[in-house]
N, C-alpha and C positions, 0 to 999 in steps of 0.2 A: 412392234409389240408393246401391250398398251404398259406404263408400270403398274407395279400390284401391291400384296401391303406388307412385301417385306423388299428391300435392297435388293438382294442377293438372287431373286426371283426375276431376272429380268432375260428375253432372249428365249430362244426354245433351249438352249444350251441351258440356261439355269432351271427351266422347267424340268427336262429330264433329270438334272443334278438331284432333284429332290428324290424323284422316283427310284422306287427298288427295282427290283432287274423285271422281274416280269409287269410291271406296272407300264416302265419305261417301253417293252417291247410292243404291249398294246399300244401306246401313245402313240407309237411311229403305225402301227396295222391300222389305226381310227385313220391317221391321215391319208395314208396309200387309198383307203377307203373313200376318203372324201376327194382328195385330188391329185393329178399329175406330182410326183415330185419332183422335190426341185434340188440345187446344191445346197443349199442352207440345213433346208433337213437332213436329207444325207448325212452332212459330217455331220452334221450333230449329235444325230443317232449313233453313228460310227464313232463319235469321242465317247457318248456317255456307254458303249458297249466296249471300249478298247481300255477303259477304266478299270472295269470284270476284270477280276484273273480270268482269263479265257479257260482252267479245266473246270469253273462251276459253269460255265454257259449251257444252256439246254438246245438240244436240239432246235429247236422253233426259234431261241435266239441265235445261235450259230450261222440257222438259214438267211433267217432276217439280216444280220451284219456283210454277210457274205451278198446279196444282194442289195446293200444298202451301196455296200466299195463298188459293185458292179454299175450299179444308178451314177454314184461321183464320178468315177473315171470317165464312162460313156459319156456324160453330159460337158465335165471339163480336162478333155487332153493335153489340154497347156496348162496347168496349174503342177511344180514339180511336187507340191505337198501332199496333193489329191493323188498322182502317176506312186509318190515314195508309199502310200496306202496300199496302192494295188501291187507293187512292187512287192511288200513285205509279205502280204497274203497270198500272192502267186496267184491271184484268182482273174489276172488281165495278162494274159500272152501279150509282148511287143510292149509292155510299158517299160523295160527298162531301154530298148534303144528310143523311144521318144524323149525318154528322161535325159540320155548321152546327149539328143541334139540340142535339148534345150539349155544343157548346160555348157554345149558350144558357142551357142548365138547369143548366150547372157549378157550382157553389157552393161555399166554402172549399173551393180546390184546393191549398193547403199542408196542409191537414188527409186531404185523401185521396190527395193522392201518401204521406205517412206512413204510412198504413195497409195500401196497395198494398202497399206492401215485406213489411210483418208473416205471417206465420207465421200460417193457419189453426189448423194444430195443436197451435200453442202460444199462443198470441195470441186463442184465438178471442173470447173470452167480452169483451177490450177492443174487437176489430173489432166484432162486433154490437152493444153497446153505444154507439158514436161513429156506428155507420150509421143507428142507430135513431134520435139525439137529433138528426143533421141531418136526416132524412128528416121528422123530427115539427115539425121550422124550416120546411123548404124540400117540401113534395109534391109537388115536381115533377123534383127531383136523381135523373136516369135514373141516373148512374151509383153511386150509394149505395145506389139501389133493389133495379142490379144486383148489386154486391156482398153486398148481404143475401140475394140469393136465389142466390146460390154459397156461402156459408155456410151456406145452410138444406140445400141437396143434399151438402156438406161433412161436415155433423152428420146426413145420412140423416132428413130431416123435410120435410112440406110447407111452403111458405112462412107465415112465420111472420106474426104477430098485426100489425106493424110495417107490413108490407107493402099491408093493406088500406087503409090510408091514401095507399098512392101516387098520383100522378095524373099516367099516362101519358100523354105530350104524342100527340097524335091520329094525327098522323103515325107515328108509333113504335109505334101500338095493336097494328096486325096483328105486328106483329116482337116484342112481349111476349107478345101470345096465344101467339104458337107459342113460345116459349122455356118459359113458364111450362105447356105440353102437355108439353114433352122434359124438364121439371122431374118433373111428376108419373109418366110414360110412362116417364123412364129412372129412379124408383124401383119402378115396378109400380105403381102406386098407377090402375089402370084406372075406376076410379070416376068420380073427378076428372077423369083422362085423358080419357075418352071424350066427356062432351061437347064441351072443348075443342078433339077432331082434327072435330069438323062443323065450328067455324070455320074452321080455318087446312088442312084437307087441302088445299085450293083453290091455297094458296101453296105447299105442301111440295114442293118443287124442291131437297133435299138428301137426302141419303143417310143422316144421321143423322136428321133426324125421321119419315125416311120407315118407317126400320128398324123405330125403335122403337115406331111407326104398324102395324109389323107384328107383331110380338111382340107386341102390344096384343092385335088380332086373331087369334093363336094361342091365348092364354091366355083367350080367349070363348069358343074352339070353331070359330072360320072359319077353317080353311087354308087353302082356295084364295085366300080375300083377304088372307091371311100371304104364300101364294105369291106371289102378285101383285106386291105389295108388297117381297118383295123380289128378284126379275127388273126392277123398278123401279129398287132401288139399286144394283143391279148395275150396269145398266144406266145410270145417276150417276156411278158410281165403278170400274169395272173393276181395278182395282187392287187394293181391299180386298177378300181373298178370303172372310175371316169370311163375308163375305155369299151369296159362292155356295157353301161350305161348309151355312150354314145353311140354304138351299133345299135343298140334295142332301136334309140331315139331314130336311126335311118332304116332300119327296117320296119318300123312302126309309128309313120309320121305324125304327128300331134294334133288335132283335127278341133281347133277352136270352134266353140257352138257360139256364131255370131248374134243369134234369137235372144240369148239371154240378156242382153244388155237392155232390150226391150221387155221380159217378162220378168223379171227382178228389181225389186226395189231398192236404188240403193243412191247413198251419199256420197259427196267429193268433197273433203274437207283439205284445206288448206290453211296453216298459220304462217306469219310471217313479220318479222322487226327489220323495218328501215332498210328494205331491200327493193323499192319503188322499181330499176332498170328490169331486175331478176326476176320479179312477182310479175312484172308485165309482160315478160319471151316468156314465162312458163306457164301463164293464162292463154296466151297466144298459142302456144303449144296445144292446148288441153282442146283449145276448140276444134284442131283440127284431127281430136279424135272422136270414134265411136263410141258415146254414152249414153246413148239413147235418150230417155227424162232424167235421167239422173239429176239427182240435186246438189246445187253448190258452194257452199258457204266458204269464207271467204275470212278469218280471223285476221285482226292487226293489232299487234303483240305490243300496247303502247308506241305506236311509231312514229317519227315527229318529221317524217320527209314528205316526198309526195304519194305516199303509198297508198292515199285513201283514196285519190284523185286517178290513180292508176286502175285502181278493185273498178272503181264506177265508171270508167271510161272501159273496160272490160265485158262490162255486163251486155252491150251490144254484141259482143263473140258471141253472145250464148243464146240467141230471140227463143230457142224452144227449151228453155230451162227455167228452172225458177234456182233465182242467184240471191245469195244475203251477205251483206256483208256484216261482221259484226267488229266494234271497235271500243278497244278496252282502253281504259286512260294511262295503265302503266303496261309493263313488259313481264308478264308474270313466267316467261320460261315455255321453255319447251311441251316439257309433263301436264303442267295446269294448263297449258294452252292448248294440247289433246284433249285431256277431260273436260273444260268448257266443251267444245266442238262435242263430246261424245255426250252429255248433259243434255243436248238439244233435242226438244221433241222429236224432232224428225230421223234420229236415230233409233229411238223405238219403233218409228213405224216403216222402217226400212228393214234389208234380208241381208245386208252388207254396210258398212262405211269404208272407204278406200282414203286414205293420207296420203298426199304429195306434198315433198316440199317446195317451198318456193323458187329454190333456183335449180329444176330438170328441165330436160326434154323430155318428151312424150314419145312411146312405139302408136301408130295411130289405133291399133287393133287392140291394144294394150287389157283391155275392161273385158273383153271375150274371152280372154285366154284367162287371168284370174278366175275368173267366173267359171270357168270350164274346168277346171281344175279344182277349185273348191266345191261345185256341186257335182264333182267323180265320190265324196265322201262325205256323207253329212257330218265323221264329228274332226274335219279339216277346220281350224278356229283360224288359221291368218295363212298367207299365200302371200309371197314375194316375190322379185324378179333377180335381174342378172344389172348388176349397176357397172358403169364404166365411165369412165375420165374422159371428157372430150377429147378430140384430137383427129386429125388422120386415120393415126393407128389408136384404138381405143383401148389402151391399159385398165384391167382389170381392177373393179375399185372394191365390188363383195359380192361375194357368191353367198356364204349360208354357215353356220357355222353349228358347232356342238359343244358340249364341256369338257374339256379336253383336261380340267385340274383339279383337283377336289383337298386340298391338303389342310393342313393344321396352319399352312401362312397364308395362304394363297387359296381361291378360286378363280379360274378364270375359264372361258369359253373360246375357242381356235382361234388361228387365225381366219380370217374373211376371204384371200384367196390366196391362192401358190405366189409363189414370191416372183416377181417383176414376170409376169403374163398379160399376153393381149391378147383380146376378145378376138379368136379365129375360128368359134365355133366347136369348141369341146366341149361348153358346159351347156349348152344348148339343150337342154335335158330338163325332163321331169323328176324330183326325188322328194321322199320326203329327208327331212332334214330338225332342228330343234331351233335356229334363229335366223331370223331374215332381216335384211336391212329396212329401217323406217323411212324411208325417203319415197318408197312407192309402193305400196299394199293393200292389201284386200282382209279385213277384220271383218266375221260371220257376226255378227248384231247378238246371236243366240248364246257365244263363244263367253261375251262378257258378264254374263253371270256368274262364271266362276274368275274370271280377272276384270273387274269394273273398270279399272283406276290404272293410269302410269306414275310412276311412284313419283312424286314432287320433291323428292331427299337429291334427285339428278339434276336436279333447277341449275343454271337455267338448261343444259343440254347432256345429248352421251347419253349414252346404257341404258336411257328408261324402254326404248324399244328391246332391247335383248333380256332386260329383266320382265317384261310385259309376256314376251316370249316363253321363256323359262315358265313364270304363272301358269299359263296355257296347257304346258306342256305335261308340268305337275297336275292341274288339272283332269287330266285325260283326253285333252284335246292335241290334236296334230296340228303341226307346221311344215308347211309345202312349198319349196321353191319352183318356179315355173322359168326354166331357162330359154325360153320361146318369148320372151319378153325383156328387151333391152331400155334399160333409162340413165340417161344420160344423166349423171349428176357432178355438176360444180366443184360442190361438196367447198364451201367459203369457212364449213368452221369441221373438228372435228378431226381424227388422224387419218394420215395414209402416207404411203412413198413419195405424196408428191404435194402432203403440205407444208406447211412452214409456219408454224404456232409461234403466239410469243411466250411468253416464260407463264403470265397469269394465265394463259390457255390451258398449256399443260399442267400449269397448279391444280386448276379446275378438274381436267380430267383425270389424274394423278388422287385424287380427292375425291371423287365416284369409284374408283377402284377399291378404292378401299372400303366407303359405304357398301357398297355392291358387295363385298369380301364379308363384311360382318351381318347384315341383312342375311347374307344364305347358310350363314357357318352353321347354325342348328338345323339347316336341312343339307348339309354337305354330303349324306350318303344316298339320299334320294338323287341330286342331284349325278353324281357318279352314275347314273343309270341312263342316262340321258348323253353318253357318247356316241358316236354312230353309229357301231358294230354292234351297239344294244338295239339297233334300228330293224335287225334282221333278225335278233336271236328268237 
């Protein structure tokens, strides 16, 4: 979570702190709306509701809490603080003998409340190292065991070597079968998955194992038992919409119009600083997609490597395009490195311009599916995809986001996707939405009449695409995510779970936060309209 322009605003936990009771319960209903939950939100929601005196709670929030502890418990059984929630509310039959076993198999519990606190992302390699050395004392410490196998989904791997040594107390078998299915099920790892959902289908009585039980069975070739499956979780969860989004998405498969890339005029812009290896696999990329004539210009943002030497040795990828490169003598940023590229005549006399960044993959069909999507609505102004973090397993890097804040400290816009998820096909979806990620999209040429410009106050990087967005949106224009389209992005600068900034990084972006926060403060109530739930009203 990105910081914002007060201290104290940091975390979904300080975001709700602000909020009043019914403000706070929408906040959690926009996210159920946008995505799968996960524990983070959960208790979140559930601290800033257990805050309430519980006899002012309103029904709608009562429900909402009561289903937030059911989402926490189902997802983490071995957490005893998540189990002492469900405990007190009485809304989870069988959490207090889970809680008696775990407080049997507990072992050096000063050594793992210290670790509880630590930092995945920075931390890891001391965490799995201390889970491993008492797991290898103690084979039967549930919750070290569990630990190692949230580190092993953490790092995008099946449970590690350590793990075989566990020895899950009898009682607790069936509730590790199935965690240890959602382990391998929520990386795709269907191999491993499959035998596992013959033991525990039998107990899957949640919405999350059930999903991803389905998704399992879409990526074999069974629909109807994907359907199934999830009319199931639906039918768990009414709330979470991802899931009847995803049915529609299998019962009403998305039928890219490939024609278009030939009967529409449109531009491929790229800018790029001193990324010569990365600008040339994602030129390389580009060729081996469908873009008919499109046109491709080729920006270099002051660059002093081999990057120019790269663009022209590229131009061969392209023999039925017309390719330009253009080369500025210093590094003007991100924003001014968009508007050059959008300044060019040939954006006039195009029906779209599409932005990559320089270091993606490419989906090869990628330009049909935009396309097809933006011309379902003439006044659709930008269409984005589904981005993911290379890898094996490809952890979710941004889906799409809305305004999720609007306060007297603070503005800011959701998070970009559910917390530690990998690309299994749930968001595989069409929706509309209010911001997309800039790394790969589709801008309507007609769109920038009312947003010309990405604001150069973001120089050199960050938010000028989600402020660009916001424009649009304010404008009377829509923003469309196309989940049928996957790109792979590096992602070398900028936040997420899995990067590692240096301190002027985050000055930098700690410092568009706040521009961003004072830039919209006099349209903060317009903005507030532009959460998802306003998406349907």
């Amino acid at each position: 979570m990105a910081q914002g322009a007060t201290e104290n605003l940091v975390g979904i936990g300080g975001e709700l702190a602000v909020l009043n009771l019914e403000q706070a319960c929408r906040y959690y209903k926009n996210y159920l709306d946008t995505f799968q939950v996960d524990v983070p939100m959960a208790v979140s929601f559930i601290n800033r509701l257990l805050a309430e005196s519980q006899k002012d709670l309103s029904d709608e929030a009562r429900q909402l809490l009561e289903e937030a502890i059911r989402s926490a418990v189902q997802l983490e059984h071995f957490d005893p603080n998540i189990l002492g929630i469900g405990i007190t509310s009485g809304l989870t039959p069988g959490a207090e003998t889970l809680q008696k076993v775990l407080e049997g198999t507990h072992v050096e519990p000063g050594l793992y409340n210290q670790i509880r606190r630590a930092s995945f992302k920075f931390q890891g390699r001391e965490i799995r190292s201390i889970c491993t050395n008492v797991l290898a004392r103690h084979p039967m410490a549930v919750q070290y065991a569990n630990m190692l196998l949230h580190m092993d989904f953490f790092d995008g791997q099946p449970p590690c070597k350590a793990l075989a040594g566990f020895r899950c107390p009898k009682v607790l078998l069936p509730l590790w079968q199935k965690k240890l299915f959602n382990h391998y099920a929520g990386l795709g790892n269907d191999a491993a998955a499959l035998p596992l959902w013959e033991q525990v289908k039998g107990q899957a009585d949640d919405p999350f194992t059930v999903s991803r039980a389905a998704e399992m069975l879409r990526r074999a070739g069974d629909i109807d038992g994907a359907m199934a499956l999830y009319e199931r979780a639906f039918a768990l969860d009414p709330r979470q919409r991802p899931y009847a989004l995803r049915l529609d998405a299998l019962r009403h498969p998305f039928q890219p119009n490939h024609d278009l890339v030939h009967t529409k005029r449109v531009c491929i812009y790229l800018y790029s600083f001193n990324k010569a290896k990365t600008l040339g696999e994602t030129l390389e990329s580009l060729s081996h997609c469908a873009i008919g004539p499109a046109r491709i210009k080729v920006l270099l943002n002051g660059c002093t490597d081999d990057s120019l030497a790269v663009a022209q040795k590229a131009r061969d990828l392209f023999p039925d395009n017309e390719v330009e490169i253009i080369t500025l003598p210093v590094n003007i940023g991100a924003p001014a490195a968009r508007n050059w590229l959008l300044a060019q005549p040939a954006t006039r006399e195009s029906d779209y311009v599409a932005f990559l960044d320089d270091d993606v993959y490419l989906q090869p069909d990628w330009l049909a599916h935009l396309l097809t999507v933006a011309e379902s609505d003439p006044r659709i102004g930008n269409v984005g995809c589904k981005v993911v973090f290379p890898g094996q397993y490809r952890l979710l890097q941004y889906l799409y986001r809305h305004v999720s804040l609007t306060h007297e400290d603070a503005i800011r816009v959701s998070l970009p996707t559910p917390y530690q998820q990998y690309d299994i096909g749930l968001y595989d979806v069409i929706r509309e939405t209010r911001v997309v990620m800039g790394c790969q999209h589709l801008l309507r040429v007609a769109s920038l009449a009312d947003a010309p410009a990405f604001d150069i106050r973001y120089s050199p990087s960050q938010i000028d695409d989600t402020d660009h967005d916001l424009q649009l949106c304010l404008a009377g224009w829509k923003v469309f995510y196309c989940g049928t389209v996957t790109c792979v992005h590096r992602q070398e600068s900028g936040t997420s779970i899995r990067s590692k900034l240096n301190l002027a990084s985050q000055g930098s972006i700690m410092g568009n936060d706040i521009k961003f926060h004072y830039k919209w403060y006099e349209h903060k109530d317009a903005l507030a309209a532009l959460d998802s739930l306003n998406l349907h009203s």
